[in-house]
PAPAKOL-876738 format. One record per atom (N, C-alpha, C): x, y, z; residue in one letter; atom name. Coordinates in pm, 1 decimal. Layout:
BEGIN
          x          y          z   kollo   nuro
          X          Y          Z       a     CA
...
# end
This chain:
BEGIN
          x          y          z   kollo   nuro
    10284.4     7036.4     3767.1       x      N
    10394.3     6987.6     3848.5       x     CA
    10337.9     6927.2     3976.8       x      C
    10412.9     6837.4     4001.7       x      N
    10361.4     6734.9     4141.9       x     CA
    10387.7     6791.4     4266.8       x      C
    10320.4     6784.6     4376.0       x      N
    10377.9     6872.2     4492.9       x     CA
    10410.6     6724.3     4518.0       x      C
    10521.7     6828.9     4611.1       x      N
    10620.0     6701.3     4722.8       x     CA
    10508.8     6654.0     4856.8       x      C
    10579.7     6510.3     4799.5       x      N
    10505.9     6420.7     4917.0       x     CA
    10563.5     6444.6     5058.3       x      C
    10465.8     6466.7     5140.5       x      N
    10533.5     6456.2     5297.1       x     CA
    10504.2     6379.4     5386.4       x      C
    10629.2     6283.5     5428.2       x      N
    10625.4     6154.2     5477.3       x     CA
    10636.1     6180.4     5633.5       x      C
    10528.9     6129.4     5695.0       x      N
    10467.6     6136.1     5866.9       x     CA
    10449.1     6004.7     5865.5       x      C
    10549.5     5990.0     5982.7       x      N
    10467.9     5911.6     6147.0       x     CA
    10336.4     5900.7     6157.6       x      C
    10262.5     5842.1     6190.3       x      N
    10130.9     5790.9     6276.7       x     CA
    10111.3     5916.8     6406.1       x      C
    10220.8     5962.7     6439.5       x      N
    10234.0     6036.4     6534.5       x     CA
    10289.3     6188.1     6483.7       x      C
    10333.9     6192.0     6413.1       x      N
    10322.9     6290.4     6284.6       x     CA
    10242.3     6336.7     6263.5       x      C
    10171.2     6265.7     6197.1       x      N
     9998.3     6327.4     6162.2       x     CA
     9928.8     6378.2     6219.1       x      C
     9904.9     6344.4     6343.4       x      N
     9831.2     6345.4     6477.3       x     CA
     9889.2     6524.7     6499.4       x      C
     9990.6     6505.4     6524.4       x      N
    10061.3     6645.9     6570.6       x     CA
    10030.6     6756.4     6493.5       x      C
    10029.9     6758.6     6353.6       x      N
     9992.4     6852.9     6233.9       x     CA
     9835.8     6894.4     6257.9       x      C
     9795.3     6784.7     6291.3       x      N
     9588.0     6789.8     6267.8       x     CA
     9568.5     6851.2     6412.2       x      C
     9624.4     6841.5     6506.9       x      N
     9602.3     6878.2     6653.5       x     CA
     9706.0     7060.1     6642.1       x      C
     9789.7     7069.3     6548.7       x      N
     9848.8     7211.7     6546.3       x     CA
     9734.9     7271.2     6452.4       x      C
     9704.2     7214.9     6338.6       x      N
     9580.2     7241.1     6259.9       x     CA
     9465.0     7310.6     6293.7       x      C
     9391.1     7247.6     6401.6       x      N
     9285.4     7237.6     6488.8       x     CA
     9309.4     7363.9     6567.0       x      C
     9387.6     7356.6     6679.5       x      N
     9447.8     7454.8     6704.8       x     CA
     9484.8     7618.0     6640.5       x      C
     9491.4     7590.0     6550.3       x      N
     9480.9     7752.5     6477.1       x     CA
     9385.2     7792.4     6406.0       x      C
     9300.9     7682.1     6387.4       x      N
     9114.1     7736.1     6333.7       x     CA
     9052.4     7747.1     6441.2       x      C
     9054.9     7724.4     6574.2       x      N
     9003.7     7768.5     6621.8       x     CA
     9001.4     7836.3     6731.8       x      C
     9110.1     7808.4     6809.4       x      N
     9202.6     7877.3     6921.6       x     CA
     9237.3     8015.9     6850.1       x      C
     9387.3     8013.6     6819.6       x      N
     9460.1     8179.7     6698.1       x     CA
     9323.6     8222.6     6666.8       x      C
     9256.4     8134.3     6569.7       x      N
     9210.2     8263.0     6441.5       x     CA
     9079.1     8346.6     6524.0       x      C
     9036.8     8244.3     6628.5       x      N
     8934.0     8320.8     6723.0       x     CA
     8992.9     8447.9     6808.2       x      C
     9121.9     8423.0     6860.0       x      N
     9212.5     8492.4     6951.9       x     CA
     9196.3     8622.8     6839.6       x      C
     9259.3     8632.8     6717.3       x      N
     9332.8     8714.8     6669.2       x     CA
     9203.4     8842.2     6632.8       x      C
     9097.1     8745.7     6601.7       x      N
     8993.7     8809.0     6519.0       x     CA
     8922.3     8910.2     6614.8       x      C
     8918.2     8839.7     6724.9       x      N
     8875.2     8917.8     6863.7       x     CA
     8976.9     9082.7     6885.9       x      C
     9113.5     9020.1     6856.6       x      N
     9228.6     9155.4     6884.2       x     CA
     9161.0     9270.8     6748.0       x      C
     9177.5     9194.6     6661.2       x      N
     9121.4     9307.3     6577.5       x     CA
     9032.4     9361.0     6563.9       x      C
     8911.5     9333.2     6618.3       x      N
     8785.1     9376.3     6680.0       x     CA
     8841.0     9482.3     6769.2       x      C
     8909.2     9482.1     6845.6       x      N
     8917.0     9540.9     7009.0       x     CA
     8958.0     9690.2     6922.0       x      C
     9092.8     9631.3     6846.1       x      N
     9151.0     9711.4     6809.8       x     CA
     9084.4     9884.8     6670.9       x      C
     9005.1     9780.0     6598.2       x      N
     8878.3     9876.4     6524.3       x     CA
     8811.7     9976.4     6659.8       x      C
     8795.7     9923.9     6777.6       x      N
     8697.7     9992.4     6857.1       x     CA
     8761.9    10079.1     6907.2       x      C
     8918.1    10057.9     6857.9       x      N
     8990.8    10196.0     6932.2       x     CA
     8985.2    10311.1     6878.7       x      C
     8884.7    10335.1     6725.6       x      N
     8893.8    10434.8     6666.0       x     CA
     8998.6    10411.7     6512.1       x      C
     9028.8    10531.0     6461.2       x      N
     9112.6    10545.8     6341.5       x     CA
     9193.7    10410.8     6327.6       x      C
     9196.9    10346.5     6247.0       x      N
     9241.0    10217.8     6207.0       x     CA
     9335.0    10231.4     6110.2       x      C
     9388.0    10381.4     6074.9       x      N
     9528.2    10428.7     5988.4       x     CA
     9660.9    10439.6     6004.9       x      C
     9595.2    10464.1     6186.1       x      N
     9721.5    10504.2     6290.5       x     CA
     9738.5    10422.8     6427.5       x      C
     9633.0    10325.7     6366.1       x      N
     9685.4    10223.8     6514.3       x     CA
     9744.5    10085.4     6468.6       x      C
     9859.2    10079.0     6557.0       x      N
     9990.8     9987.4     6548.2       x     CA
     9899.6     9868.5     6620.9       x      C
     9820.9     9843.8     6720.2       x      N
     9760.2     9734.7     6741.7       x     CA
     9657.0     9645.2     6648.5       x      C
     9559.0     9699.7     6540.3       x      N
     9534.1     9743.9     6452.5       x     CA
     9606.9     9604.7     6325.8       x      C
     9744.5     9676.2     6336.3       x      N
     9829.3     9656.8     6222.8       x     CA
     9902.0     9528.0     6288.6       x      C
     9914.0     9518.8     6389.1       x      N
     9959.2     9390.4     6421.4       x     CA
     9877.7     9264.2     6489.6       x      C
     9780.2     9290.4     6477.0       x      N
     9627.7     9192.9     6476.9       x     CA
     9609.2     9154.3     6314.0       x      C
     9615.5     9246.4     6209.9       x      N
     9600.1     9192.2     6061.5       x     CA
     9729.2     9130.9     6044.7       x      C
     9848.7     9173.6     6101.1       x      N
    10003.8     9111.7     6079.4       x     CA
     9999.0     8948.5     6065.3       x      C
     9929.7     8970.6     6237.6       x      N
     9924.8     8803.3     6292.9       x     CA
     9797.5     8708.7     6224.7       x      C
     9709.0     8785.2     6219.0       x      N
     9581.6     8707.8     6128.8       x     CA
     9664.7     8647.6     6004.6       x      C
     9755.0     8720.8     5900.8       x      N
     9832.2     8695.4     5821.9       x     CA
     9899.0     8559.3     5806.7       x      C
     9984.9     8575.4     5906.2       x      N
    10067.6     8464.5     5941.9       x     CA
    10009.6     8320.9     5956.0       x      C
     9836.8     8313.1     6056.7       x      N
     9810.0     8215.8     6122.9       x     CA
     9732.3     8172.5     5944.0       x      C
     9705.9     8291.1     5887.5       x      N
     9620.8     8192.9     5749.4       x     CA
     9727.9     8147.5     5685.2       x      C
     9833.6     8175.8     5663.0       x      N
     9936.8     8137.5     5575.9       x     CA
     9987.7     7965.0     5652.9       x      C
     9983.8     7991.8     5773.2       x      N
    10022.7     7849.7     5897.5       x     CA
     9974.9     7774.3     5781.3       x      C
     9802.7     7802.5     5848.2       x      N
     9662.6     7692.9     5813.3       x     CA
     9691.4     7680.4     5642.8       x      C
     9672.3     7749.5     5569.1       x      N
     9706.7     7677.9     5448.0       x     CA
     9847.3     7602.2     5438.1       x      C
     9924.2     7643.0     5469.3       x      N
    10112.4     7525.9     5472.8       x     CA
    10018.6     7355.1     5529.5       x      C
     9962.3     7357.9     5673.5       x      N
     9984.9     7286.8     5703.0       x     CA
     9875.1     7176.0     5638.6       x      C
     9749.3     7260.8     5563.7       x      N
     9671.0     7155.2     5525.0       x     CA
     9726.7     7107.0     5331.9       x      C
     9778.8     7209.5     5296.0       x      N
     9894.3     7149.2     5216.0       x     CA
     9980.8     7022.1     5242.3       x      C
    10020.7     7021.7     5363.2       x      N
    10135.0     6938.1     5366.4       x     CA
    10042.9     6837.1     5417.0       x      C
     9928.9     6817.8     5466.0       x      N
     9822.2     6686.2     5517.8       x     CA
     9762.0     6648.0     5416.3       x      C
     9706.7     6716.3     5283.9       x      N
     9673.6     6661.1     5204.0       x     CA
     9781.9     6600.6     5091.6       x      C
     9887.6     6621.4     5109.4       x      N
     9979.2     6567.5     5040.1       x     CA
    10077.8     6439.4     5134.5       x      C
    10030.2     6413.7     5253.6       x      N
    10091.2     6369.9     5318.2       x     CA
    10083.8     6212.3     5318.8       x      C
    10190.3     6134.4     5298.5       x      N
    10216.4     5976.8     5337.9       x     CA
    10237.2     5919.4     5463.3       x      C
    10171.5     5799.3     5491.1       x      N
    10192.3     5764.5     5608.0       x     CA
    10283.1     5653.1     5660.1       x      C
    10429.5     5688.8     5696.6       x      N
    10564.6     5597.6     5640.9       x     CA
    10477.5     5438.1     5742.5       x      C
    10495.4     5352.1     5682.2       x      N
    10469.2     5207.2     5713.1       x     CA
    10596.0     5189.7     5803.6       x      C
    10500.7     5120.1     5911.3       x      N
    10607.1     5020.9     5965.7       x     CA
    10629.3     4874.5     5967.9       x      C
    10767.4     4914.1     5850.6       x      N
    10765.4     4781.2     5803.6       x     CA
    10809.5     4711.0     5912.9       x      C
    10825.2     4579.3     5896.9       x      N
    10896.4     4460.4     5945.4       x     CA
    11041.0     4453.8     5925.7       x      C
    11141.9     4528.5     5855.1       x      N
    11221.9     4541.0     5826.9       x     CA
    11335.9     4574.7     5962.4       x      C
    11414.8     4507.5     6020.9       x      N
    11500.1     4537.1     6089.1       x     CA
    11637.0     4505.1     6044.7       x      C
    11633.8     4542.1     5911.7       x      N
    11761.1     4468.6     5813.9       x     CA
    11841.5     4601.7     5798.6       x      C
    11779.8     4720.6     5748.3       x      N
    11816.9     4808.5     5669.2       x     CA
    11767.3     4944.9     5746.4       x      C
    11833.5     5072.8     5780.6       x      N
    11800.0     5159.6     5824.3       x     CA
    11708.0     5199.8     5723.0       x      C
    11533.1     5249.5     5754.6       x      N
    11445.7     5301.9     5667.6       x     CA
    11378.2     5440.4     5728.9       x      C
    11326.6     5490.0     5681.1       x      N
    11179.9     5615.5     5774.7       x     CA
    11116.7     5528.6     5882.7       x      C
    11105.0     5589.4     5966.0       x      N
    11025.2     5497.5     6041.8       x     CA
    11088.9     5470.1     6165.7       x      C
    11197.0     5422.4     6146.3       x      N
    11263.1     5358.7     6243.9       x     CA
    11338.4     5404.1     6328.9       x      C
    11399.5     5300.0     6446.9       x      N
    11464.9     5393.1     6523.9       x     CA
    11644.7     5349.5     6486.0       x      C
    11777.7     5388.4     6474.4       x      N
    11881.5     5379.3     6447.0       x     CA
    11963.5     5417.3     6550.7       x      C
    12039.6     5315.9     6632.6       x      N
    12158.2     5357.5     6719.3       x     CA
    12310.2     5400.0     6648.4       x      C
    12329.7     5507.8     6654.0       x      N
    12484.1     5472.5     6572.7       x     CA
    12608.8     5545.4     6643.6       x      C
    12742.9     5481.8     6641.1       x      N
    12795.5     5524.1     6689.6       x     CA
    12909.9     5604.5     6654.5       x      C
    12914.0     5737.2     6695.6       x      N
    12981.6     5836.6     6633.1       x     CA
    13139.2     5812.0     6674.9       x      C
    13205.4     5769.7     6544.4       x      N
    13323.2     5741.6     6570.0       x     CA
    13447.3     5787.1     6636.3       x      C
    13463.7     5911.5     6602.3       x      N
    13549.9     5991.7     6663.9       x     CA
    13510.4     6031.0     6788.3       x      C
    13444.7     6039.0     6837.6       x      N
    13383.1     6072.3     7001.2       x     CA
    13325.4     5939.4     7080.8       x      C
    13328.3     5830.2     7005.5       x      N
    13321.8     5717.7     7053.8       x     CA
    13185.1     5734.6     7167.1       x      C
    13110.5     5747.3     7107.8       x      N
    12941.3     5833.4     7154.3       x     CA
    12819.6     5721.5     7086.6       x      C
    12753.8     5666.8     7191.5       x      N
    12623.4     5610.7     7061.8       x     CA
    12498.9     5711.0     7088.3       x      C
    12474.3     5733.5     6968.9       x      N
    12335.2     5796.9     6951.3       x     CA
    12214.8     5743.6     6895.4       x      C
    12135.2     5754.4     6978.5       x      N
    11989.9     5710.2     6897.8       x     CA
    11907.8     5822.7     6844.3       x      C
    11870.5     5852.4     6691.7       x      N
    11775.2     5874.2     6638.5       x     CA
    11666.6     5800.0     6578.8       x      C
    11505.1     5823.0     6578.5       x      N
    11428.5     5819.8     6515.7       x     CA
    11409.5     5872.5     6290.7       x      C
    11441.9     5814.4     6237.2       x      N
    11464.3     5840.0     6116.4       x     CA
    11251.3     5850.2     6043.0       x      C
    11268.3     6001.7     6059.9       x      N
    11127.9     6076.6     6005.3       x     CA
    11156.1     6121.1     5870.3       x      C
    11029.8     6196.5     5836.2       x      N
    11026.1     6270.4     5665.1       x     CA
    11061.3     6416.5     5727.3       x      C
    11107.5     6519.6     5653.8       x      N
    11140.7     6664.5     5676.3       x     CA
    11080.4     6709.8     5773.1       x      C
    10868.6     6700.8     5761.3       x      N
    10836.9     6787.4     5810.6       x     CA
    10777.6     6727.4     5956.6       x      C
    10912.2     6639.1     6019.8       x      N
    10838.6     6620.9     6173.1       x     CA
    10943.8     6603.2     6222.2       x      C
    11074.7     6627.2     6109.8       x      N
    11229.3     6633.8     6240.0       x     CA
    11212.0     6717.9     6341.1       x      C
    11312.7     6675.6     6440.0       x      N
    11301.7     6742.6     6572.4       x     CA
    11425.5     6701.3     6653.5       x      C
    11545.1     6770.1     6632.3       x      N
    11713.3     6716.1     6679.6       x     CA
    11646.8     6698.9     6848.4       x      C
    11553.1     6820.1     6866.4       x      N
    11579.8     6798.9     7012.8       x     CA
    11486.8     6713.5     7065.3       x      C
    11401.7     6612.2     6983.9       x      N
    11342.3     6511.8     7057.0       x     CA
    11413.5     6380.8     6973.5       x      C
    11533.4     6380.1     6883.3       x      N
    11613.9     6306.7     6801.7       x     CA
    11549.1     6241.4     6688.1       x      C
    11474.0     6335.9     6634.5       x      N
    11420.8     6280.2     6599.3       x     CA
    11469.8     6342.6     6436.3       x      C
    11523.5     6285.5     6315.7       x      N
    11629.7     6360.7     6207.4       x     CA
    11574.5     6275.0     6072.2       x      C
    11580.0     6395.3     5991.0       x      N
    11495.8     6369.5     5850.9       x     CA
    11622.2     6298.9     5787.4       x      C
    11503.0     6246.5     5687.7       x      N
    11592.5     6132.9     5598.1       x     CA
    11671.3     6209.7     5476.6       x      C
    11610.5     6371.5     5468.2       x      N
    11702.8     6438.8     5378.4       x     CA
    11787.0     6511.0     5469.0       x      C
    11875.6     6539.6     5576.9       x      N
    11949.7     6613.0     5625.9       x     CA
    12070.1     6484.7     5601.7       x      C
    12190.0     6569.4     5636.8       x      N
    12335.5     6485.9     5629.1       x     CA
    12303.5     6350.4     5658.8       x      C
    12283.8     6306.9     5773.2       x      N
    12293.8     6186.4     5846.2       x     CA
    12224.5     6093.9     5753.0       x      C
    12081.7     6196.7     5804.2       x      N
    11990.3     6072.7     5788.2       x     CA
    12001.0     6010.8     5591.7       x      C
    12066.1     6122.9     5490.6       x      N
    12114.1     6023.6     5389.6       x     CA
    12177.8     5947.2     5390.1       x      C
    12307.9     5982.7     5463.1       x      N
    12414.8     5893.5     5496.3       x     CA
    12366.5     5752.8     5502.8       x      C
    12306.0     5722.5     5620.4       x      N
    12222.1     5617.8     5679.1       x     CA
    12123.4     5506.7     5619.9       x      C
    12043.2     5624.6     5525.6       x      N
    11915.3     5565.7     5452.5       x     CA
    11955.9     5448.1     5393.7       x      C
    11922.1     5274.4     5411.9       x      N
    11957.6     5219.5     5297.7       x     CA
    12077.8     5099.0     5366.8       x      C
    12152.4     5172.0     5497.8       x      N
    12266.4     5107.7     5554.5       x     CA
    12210.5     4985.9     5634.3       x      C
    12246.3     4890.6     5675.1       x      N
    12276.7     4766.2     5753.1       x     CA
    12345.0     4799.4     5897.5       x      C
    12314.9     4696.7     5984.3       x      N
    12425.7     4676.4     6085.0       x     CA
    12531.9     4673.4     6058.2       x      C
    12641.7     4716.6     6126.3       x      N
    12766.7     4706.4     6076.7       x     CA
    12867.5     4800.5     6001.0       x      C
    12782.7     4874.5     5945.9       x      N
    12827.5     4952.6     5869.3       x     CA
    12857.5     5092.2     5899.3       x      C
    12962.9     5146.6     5804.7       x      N
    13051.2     5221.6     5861.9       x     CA
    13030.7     5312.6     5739.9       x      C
    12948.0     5468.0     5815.9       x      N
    12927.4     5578.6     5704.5       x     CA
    12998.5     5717.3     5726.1       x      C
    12979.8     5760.5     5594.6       x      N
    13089.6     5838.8     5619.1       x     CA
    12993.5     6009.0     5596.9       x      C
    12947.9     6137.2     5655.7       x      N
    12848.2     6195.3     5654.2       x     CA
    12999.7     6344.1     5614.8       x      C
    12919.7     6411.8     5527.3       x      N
    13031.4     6522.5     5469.3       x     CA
    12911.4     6686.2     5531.3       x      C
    13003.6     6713.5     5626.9       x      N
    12972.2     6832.3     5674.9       x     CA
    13054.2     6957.3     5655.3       x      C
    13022.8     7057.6     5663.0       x      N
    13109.1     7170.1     5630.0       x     CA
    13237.4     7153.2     5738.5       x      C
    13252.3     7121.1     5858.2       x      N
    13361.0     7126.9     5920.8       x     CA
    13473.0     6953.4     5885.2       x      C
    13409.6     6898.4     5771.2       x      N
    13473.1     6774.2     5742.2       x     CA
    13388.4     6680.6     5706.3       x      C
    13433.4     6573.6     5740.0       x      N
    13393.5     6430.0     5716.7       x     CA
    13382.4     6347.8     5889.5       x      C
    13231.0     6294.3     5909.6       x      N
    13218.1     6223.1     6077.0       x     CA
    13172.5     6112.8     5989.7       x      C
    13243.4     6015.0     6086.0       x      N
    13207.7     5842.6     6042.6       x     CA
    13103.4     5798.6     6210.9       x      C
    13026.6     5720.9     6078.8       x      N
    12937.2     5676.8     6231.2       x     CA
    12916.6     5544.9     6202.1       x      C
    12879.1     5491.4     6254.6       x      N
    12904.1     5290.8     6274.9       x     CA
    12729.6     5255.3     6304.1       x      C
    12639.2     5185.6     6201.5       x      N
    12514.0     5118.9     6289.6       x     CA
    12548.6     5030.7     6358.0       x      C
    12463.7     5051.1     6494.7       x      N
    12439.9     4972.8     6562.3       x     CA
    12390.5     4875.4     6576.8       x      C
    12263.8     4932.8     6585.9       x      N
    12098.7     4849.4     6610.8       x     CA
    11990.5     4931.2     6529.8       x      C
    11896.5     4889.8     6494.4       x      N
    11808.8     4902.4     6399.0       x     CA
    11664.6     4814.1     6473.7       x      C
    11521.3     4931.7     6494.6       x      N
    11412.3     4834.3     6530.7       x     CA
    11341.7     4944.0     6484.4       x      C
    11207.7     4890.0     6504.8       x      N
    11100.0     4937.7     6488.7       x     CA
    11072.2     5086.9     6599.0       x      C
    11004.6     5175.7     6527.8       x      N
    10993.8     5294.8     6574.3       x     CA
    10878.3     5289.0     6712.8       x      C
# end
């Protein structure tokens, strides 16, 4: 079976290999050191520091394998020339109809959304909604509290 492709930014990538980097050698040095300290405290059956130095060692190998998973499987969305059609990549103004609100998101792959830097995957509500749309156009996004229509705006390069 094929693993899923994961579609990054230029700036995407960068961020994964620099969080990457960051936990081979920053964490796993940090952690390895705690558990050292923690062996020197004696009985290693009954110490909770101990157990939460192997906890966290745990976690940071599980990180490091996710994330070099998702880099070796990873695409690097093109920036096309395309200012026709909302795609990955790009940036999308749209305006939320009922609140008469324009919003700009950045349209990324799953694993570099970020609402609070606006930045919204092409598989969440919207960004399907969107995928594929023109200026002009008027979508209709189905959320558990209903149905929000949003209007493109503008469409450019990321």
């Amino acid at each position: 079976m094929a693993e899923k492709q994961v579609m990054l930014t230029v700036e995407g990538l960068k961020k994964l290999e620099e969080k990457l980097e960051h936990l081979k050698t920053v964490r796993r040095g940090a952690v390895a050191e705690r558990i050292k300290q923690a062996i020197d405290f004696g009985d290693i059956s009954e110490n909770s520091e101990y157990e939460d130095a192997k906890n966290e060692q745990a976690f940071i190998e599980g990180e490091i394998m996710t994330l070099e998973k998702m880099l070796r499987n990873s695409q690097i969305i093109e920036d096309g020339a395309d200012n026709e059609t909302v795609h990955l990549g790009c940036i999308v103004i749209i305006k939320d109809m009922e609140f008469d609100e324009d919003l700009k998101y950045t349209i990324v792959g799953s694993a570099e959304a970020d609402p609070t830097e606006f930045k919204i995957s092409n598989e969440s509500p919207v960004g399907q909604a969107i995928i594929g749309q023109r200026v002009g156009s008027i979508v209709e996004v189905h959320v558990p509290a209903g149905v929000l229509e949003y209007k493109i705006l503008e469409i450019r390069h990321a």
